[in-house]
One Martini backbone bead per residue (centre of mass of N, CA, C, O) as a GRO file, in nm:
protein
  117
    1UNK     BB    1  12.010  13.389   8.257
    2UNK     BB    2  11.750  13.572   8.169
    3UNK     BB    3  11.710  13.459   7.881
    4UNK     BB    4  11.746  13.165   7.987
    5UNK     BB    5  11.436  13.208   8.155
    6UNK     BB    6  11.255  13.333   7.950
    7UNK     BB    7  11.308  13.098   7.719
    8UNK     BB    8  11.149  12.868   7.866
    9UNK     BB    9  10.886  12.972   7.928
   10UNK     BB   10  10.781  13.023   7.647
   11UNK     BB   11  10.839  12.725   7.562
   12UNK     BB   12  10.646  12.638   7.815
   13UNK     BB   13  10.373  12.827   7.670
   14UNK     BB   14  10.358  12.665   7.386
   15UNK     BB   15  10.309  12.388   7.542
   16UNK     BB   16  10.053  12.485   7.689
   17UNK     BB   17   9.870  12.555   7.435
   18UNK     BB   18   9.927  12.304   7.242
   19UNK     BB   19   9.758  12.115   7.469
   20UNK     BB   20   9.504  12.245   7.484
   21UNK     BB   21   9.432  12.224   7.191
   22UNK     BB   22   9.408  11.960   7.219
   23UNK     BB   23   9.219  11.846   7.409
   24UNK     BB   24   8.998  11.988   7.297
   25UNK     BB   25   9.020  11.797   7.031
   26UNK     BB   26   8.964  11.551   7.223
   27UNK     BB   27   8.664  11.643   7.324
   28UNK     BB   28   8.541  11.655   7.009
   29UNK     BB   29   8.589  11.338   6.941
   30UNK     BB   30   8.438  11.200   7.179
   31UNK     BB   31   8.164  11.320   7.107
   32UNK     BB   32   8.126  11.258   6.872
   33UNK     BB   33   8.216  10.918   6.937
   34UNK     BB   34   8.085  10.832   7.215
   35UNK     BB   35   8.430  10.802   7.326
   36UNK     BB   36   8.694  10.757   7.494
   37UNK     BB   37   8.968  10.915   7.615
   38UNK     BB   38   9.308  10.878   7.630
   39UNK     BB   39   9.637  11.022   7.800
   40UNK     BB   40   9.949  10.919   7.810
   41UNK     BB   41  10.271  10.897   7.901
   42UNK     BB   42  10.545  10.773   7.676
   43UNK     BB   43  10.725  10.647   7.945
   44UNK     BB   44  10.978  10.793   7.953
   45UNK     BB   45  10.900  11.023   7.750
   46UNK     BB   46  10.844  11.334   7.921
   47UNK     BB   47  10.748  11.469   7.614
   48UNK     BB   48  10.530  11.220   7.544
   49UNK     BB   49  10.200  11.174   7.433
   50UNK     BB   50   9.974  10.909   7.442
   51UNK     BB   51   9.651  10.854   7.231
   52UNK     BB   52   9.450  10.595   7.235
   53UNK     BB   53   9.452  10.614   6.894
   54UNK     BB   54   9.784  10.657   6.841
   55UNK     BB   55   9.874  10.928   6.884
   56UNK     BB   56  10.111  11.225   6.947
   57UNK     BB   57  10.209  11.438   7.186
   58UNK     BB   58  10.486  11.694   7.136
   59UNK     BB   59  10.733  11.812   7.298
   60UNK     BB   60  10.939  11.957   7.373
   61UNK     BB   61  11.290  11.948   7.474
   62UNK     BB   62  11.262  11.970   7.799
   63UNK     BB   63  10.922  11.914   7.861
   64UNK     BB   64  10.775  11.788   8.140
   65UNK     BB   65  10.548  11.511   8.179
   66UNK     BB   66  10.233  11.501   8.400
   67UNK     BB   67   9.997  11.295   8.573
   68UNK     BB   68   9.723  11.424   8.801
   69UNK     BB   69   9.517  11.345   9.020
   70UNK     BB   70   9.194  11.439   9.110
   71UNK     BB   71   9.296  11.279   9.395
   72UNK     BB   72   9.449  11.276   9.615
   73UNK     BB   73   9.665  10.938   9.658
   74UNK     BB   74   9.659  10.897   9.343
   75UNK     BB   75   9.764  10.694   9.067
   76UNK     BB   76   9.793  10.820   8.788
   77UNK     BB   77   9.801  10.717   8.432
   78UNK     BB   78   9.590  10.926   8.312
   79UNK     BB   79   9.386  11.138   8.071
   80UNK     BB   80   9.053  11.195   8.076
   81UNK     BB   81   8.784  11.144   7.801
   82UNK     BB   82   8.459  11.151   7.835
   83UNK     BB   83   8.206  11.126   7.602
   84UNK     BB   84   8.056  11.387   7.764
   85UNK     BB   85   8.339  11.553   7.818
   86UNK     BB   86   8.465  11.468   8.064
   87UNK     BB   87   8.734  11.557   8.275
   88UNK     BB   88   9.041  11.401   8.447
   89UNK     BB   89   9.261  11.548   8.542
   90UNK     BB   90   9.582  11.663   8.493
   91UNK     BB   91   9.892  11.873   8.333
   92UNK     BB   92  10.169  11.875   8.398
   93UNK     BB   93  10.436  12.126   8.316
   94UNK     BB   94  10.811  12.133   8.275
   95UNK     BB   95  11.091  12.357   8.266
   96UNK     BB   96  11.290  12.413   8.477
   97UNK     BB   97  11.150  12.635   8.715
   98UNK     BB   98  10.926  12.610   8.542
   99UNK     BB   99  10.494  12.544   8.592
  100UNK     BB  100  10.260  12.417   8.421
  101UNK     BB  101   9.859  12.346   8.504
  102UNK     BB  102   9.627  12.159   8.342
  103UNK     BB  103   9.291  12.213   8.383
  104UNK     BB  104   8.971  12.053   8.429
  105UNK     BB  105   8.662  12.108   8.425
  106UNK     BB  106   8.450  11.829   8.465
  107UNK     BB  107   8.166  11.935   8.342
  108UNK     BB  108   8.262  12.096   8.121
  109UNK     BB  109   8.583  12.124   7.996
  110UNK     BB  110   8.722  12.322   8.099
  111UNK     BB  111   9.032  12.490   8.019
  112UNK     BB  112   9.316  12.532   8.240
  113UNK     BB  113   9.612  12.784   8.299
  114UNK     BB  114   9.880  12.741   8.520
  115UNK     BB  115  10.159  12.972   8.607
  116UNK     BB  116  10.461  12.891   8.732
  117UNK     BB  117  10.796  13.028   8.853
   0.00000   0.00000   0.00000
């Protein structure tokens, strides 16, 4: 038990990371083309996120993603990278009992990543 629970630990840290960098690069995508970029689950796969460009990014499986709003009691669609850099809400990564949230700060875009056991 304490080896797959490592396991999954690593495999959940790699996929924030993951994220993490995509994010960034969807940052500086929206910079460049002073265009709103948003990121949302797709469909019932809370393993892909689907990029309003059309691409997707795949997390492990077995690793899900929810999609948190920036204040309590709204049920947020979408996680917002808009033209200027900043970005609203966060993002829950789950799997087994370990849970990663990466969060921007809103106005610099800076992303961090809390890692819950």
């Amino acid at each position: 038990p304490a080896v797959a629970s490592s396991l999954e630990r690593m495999t959940l840290s790699g996929d924030a990371r993951a994220l993490t960098t995509e994010l960034r690069l969807l940052r500086e995508r929206a910079l460049d083309r002073q265009a709103d970029i948003s990121v949302a689950i797709s469909g019932s796969d809370t393993h892909i996120l689907t990029v309003s460009d059309g691409r997707s990014i795949a997390l492990a499986d077995g690793t899900h993603a929810e999609i948190l709003a920036p204040d309590a009691g709204k049920s947020p669609q979408h996680f917002l990278i808009a033209w200027d850099g900043t970005m609203t809400g966060s993002v829950r990564l789950s799997r087994g009992a370990s849970s990663a949230r990466i969060a921007a700060d809103r106005l610099t875009g800076r992303l961090a990543v809390e890692v819950v056991r």
